[in-house]
C-alpha positions as CSV (number, residue, x, y, z in Angstrom):
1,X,88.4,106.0,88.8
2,X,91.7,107.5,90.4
3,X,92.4,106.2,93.5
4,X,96.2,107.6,93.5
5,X,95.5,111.0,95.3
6,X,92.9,109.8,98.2
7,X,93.6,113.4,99.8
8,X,90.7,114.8,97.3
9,X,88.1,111.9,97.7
10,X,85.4,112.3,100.2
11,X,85.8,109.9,103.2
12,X,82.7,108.6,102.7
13,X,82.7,107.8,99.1
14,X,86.1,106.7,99.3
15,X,85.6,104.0,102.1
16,X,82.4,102.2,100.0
17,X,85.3,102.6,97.0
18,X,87.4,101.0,98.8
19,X,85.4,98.3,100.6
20,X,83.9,97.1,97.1
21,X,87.4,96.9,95.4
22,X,88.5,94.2,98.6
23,X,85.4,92.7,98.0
24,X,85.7,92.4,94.3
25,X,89.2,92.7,92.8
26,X,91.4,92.6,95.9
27,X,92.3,89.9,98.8
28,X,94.2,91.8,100.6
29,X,95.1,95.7,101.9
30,X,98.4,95.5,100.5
31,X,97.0,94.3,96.9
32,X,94.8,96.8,97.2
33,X,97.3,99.9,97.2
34,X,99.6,98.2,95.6
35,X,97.1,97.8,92.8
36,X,96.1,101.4,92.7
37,X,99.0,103.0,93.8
38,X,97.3,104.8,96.5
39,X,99.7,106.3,99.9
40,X,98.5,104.2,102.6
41,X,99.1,106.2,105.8
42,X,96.5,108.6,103.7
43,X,94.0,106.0,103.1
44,X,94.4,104.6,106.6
45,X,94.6,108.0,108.2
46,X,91.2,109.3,106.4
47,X,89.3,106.4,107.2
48,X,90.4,106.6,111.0
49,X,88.6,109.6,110.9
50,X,85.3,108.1,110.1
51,X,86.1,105.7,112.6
52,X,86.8,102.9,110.4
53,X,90.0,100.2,110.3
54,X,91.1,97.8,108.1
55,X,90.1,94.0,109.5
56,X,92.2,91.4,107.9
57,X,89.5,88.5,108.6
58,X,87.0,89.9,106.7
59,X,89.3,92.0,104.0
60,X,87.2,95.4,104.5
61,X,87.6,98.3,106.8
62,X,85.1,98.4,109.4
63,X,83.6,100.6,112.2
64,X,85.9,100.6,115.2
């Protein structure tokens, strides 16, 4: 799956996307875009409007 262009994923869809890739491929945020070359203030900035953030403890993005 694409992950560049996060602009035309659903917010929903794209944060379980996201979640299981930290879980399973990724330990960190930053291996995570760099990975899949995504634009983080997109990613960040879509998920903030579901009301989710990134927690570095647990490696997911979880409600605020």
């Amino acid at each position: 799956m694409d992950l560049s262009n996060v602009k035309n994923l659903d917010s929903a869809i794209l944060l379980g996307i996201v979640n299981e890739k930290l879980r399973l491929e990724c330990e960190s945020f930053e291996e995570l875009v760099s990975m899949y070359e995504m634009d983080t203030e997109s990613l960040v900035g879509k998920l903030q409007g579901l009301g989710y953030q990134y927690d570095p403890l647990t490696n997911q993005f979880k409600s605020k």
